[in-house]
N, CA, C and O atoms as CSV, one atom per row, in Angstrom:
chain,resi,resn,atom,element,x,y,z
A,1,UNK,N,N,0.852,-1.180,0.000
A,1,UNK,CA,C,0.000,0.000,0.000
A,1,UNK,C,C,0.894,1.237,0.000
A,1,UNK,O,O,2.077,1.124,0.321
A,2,UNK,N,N,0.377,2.402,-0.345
A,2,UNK,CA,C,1.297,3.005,-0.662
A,2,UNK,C,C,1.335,4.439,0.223
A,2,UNK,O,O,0.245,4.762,0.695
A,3,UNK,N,N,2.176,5.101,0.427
A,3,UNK,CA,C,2.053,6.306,1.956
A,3,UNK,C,C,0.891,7.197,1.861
A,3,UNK,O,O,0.322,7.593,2.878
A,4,UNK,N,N,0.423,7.612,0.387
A,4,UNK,CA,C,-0.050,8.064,0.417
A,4,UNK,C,C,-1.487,8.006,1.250
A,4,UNK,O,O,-2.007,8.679,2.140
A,5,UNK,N,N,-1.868,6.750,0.419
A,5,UNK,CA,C,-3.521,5.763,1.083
A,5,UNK,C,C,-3.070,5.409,2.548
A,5,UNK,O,O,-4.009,5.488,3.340
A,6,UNK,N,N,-2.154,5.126,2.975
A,6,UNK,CA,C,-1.873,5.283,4.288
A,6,UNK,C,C,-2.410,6.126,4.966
A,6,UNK,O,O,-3.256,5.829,5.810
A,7,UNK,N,N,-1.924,7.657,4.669
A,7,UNK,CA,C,-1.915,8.391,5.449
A,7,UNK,C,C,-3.714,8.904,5.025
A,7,UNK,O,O,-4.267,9.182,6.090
A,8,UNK,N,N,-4.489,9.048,4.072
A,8,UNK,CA,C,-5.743,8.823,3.682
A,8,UNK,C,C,-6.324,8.094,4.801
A,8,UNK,O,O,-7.029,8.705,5.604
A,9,UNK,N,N,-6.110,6.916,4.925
A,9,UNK,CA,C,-6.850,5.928,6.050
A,9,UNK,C,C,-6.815,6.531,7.332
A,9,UNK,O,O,-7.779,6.886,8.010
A,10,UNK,N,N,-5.621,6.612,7.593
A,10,UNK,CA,C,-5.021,7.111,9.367
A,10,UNK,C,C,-6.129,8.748,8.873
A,10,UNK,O,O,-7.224,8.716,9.436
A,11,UNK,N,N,-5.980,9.608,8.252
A,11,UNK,CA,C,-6.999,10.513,8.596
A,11,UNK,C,C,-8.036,10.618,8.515
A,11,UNK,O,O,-8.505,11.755,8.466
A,12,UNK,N,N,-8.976,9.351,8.458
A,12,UNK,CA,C,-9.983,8.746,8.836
A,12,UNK,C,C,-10.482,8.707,9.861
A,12,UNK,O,O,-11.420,9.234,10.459
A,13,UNK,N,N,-9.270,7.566,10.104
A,13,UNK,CA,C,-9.190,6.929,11.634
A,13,UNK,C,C,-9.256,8.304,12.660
A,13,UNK,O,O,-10.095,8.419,13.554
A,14,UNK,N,N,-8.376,9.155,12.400
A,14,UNK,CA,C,-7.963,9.882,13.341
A,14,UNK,C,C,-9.385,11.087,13.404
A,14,UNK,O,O,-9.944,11.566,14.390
A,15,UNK,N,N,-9.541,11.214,12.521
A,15,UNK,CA,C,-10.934,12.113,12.293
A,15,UNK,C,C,-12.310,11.495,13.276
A,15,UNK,O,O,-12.870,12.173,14.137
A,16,UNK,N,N,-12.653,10.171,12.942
A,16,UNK,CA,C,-13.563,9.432,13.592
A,16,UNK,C,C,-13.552,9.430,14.988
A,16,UNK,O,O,-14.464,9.718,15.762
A,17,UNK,N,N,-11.883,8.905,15.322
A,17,UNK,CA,C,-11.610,8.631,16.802
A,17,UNK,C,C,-11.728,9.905,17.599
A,17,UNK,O,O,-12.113,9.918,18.769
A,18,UNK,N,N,-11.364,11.028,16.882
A,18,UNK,CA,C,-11.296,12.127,17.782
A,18,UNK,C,C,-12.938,13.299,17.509
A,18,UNK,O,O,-13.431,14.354,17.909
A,19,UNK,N,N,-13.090,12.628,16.951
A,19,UNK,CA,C,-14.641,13.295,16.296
A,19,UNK,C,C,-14.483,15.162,15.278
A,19,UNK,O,O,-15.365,16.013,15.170
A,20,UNK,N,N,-13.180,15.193,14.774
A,20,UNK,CA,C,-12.863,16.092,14.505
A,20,UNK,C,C,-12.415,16.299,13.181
A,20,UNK,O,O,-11.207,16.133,13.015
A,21,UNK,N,N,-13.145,16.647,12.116
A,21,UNK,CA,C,-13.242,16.757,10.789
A,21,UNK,C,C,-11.733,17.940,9.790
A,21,UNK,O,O,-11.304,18.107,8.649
A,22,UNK,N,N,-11.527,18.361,10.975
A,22,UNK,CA,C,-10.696,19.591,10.564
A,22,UNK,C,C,-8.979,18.587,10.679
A,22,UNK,O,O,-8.003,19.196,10.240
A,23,UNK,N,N,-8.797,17.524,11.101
A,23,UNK,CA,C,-7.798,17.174,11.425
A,23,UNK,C,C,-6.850,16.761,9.769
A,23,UNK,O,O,-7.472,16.521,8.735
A,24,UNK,N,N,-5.592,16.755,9.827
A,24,UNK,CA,C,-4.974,16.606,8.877
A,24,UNK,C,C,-3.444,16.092,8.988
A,24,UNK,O,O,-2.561,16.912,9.240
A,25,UNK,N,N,-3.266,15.285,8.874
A,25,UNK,CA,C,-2.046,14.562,9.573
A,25,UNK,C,C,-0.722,14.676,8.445
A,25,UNK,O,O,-0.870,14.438,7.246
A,26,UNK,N,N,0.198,14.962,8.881
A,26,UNK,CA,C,1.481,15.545,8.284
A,26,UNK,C,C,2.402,13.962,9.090
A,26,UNK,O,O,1.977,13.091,9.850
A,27,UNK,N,N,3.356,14.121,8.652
A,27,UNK,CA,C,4.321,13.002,8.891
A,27,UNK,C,C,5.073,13.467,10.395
A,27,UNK,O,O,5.778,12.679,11.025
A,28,UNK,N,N,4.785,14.918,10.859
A,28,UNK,CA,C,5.444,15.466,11.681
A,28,UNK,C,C,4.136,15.499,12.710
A,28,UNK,O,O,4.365,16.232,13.672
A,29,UNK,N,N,3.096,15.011,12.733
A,29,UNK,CA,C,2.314,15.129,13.360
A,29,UNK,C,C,2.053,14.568,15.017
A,29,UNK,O,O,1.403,13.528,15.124
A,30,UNK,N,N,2.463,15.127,16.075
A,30,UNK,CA,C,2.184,14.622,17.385
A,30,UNK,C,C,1.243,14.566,18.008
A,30,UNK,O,O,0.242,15.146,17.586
A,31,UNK,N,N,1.187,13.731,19.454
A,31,UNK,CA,C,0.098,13.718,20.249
A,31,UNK,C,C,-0.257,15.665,20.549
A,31,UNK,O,O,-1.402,16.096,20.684
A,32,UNK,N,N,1.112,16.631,20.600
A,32,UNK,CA,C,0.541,17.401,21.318
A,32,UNK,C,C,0.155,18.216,20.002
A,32,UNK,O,O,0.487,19.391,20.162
A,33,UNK,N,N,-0.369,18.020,18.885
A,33,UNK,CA,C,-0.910,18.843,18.150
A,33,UNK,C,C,-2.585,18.330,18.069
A,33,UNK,O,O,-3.374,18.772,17.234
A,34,UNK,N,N,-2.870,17.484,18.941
A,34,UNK,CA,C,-4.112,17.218,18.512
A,34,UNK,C,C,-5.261,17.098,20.108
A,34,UNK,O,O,-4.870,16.306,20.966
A,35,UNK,N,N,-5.885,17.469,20.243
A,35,UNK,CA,C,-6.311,18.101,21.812
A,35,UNK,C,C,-6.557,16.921,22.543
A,35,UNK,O,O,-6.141,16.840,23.699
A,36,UNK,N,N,-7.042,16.200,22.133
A,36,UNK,CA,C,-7.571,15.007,22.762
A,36,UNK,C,C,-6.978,13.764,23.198
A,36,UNK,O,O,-7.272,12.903,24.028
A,37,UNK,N,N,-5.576,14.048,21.944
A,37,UNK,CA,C,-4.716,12.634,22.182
A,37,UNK,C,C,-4.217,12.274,23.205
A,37,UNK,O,O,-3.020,12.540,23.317
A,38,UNK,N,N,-4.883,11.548,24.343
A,38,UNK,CA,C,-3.760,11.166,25.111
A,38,UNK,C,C,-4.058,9.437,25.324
A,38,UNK,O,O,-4.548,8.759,24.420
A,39,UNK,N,N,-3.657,8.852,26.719
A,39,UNK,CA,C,-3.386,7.875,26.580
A,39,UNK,C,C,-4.239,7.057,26.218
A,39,UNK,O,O,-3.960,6.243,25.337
A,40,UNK,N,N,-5.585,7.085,26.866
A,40,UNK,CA,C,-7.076,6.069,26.260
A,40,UNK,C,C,-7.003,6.995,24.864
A,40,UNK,O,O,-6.642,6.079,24.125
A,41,UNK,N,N,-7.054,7.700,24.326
A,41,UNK,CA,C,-6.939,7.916,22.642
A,41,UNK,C,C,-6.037,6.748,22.183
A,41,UNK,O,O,-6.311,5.761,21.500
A,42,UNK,N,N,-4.918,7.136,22.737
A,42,UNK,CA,C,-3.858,6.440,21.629
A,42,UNK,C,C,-4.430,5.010,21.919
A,42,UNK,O,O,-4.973,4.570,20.906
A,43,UNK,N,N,-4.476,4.270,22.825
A,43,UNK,CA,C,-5.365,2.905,23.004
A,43,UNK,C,C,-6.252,2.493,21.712
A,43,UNK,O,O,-5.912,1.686,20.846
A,44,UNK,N,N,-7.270,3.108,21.765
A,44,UNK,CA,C,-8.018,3.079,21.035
A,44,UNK,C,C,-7.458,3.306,19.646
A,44,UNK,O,O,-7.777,2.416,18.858
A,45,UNK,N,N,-6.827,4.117,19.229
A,45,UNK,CA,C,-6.072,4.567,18.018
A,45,UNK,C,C,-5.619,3.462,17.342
A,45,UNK,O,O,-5.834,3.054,16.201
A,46,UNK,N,N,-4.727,2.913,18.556
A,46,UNK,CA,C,-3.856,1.653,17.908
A,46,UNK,C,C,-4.893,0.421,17.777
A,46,UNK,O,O,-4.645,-0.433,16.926
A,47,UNK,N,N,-6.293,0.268,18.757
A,47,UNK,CA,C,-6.916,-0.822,18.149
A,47,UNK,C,C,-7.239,-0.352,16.835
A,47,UNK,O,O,-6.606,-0.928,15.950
A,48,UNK,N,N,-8.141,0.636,16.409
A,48,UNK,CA,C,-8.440,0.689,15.093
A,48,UNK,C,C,-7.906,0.779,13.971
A,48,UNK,O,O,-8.396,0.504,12.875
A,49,UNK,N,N,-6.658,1.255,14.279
A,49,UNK,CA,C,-5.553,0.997,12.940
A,49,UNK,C,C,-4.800,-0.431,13.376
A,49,UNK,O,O,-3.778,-0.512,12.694
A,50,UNK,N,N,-4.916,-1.484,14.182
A,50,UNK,CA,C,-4.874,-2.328,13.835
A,50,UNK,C,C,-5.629,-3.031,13.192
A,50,UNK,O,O,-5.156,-3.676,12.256
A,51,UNK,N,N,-7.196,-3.127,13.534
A,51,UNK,CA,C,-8.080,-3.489,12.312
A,51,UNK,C,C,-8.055,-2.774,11.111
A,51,UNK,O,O,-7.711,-3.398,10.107
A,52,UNK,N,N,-8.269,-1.914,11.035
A,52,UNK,CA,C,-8.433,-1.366,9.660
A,52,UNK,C,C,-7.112,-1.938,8.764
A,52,UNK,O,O,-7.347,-2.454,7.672
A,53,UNK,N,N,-5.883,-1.846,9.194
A,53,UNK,CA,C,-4.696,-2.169,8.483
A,53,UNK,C,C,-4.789,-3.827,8.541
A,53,UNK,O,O,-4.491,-4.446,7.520
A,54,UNK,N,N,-5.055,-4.295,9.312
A,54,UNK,CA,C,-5.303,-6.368,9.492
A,54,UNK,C,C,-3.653,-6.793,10.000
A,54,UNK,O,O,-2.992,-7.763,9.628
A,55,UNK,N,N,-3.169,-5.420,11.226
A,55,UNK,CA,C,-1.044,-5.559,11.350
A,55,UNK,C,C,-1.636,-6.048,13.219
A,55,UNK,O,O,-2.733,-6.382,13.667
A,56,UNK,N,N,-0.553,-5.897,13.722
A,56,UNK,CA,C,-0.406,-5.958,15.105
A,56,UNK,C,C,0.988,-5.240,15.455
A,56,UNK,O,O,2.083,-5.338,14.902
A,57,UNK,N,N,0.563,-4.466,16.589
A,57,UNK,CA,C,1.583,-3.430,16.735
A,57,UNK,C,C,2.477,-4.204,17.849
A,57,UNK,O,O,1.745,-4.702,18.704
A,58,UNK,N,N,3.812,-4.434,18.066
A,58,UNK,CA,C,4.116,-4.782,19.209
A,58,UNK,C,C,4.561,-3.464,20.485
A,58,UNK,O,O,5.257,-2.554,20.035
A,59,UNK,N,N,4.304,-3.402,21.495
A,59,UNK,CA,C,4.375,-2.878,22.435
A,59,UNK,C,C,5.812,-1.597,22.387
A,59,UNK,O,O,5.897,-0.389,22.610
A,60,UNK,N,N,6.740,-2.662,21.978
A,60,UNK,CA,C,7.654,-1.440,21.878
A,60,UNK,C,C,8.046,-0.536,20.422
A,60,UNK,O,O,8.796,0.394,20.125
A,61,UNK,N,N,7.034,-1.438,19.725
A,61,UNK,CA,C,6.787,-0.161,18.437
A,61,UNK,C,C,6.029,0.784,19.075
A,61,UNK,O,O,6.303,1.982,19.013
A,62,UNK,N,N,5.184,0.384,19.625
A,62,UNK,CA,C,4.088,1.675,20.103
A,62,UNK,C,C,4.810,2.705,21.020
A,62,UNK,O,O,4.777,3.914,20.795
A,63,UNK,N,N,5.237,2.337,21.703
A,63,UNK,CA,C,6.368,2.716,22.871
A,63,UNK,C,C,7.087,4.168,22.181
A,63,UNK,O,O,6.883,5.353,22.443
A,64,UNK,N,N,8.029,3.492,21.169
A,64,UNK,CA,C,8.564,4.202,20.580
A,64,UNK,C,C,8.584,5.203,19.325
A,64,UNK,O,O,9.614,5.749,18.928
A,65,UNK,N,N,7.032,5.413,18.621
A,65,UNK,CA,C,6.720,5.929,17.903
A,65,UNK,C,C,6.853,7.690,18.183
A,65,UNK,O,O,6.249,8.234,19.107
A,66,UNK,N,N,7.736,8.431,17.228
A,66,UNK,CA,C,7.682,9.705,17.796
A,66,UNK,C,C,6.667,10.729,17.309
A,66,UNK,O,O,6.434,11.880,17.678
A,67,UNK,N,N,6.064,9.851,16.240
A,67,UNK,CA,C,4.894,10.843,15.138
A,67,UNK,C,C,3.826,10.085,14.684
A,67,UNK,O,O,3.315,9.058,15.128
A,68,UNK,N,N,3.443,11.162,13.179
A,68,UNK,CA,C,2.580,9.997,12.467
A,68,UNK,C,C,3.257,9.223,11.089
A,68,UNK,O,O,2.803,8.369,10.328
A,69,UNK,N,N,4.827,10.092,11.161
A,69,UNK,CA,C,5.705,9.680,10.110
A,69,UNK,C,C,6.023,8.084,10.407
A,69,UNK,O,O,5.634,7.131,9.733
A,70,UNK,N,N,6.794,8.056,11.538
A,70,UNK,CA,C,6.925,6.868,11.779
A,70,UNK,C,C,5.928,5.919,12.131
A,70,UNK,O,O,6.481,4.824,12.226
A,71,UNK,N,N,4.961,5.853,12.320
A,71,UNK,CA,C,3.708,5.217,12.389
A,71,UNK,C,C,3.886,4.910,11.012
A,71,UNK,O,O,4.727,4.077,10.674
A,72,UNK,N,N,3.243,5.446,10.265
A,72,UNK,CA,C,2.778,4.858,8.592
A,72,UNK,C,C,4.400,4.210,8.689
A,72,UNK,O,O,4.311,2.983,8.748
A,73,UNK,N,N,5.814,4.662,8.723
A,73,UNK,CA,C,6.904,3.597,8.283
A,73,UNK,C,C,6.207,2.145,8.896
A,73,UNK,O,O,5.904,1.110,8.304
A,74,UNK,N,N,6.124,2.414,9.906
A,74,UNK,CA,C,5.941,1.063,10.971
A,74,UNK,C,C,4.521,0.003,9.763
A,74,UNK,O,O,4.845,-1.068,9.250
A,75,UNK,N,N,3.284,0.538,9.587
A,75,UNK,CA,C,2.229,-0.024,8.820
A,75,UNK,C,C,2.620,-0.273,7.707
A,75,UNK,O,O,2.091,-1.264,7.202
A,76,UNK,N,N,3.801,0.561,6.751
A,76,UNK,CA,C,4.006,-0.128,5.644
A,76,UNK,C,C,5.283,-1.129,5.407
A,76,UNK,O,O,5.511,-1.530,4.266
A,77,UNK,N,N,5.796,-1.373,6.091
A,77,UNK,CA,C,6.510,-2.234,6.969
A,77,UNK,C,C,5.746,-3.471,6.879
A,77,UNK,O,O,6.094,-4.461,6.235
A,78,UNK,N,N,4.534,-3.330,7.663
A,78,UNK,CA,C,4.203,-4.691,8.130
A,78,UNK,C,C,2.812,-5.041,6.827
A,78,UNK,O,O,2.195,-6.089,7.015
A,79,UNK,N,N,2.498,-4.392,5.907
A,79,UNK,CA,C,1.277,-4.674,4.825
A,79,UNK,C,C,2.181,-5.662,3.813
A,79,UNK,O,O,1.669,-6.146,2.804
């Protein structure tokens, strides 16, 4: 799949999860640019982009993710 449709999906996801239509995700994109993100977000975050993508995140990928850049590396990685 390709970064682009990646990042298409994840601003889906991220739109839905946070109920916020205006959102737009850049590769530089952090928890603290988005109001809501915190830890039950990201929970939830990572279940639904694990379904939606059909991956499994392991713990210290999640751990260590510093954006939404490395996120999509991490998903296209594992598609």
């Amino acid at each position: 799949m390709a970064t682009d449709e990646i990042y298409g999906k994840l601003n889906k996801i991220f739109r839905d999860v946070f109920d916020d239509d205006e959102i737009v995700l850049t590769a530089e994109t952090t928890a603290d640019d988005i109001e809501d993100w915190d830890s039950l977000a990201q929970i939830t975050l990572i279940t639904v982009i694990e379904d939606e993508f059909g991956i499994r995140f392991a713990a210290s990928e999640i751990s260590s993710l510093q954006n939404v850049g490395e996120m999509v590396e991490v998903i296209a990685k594992k598609q």
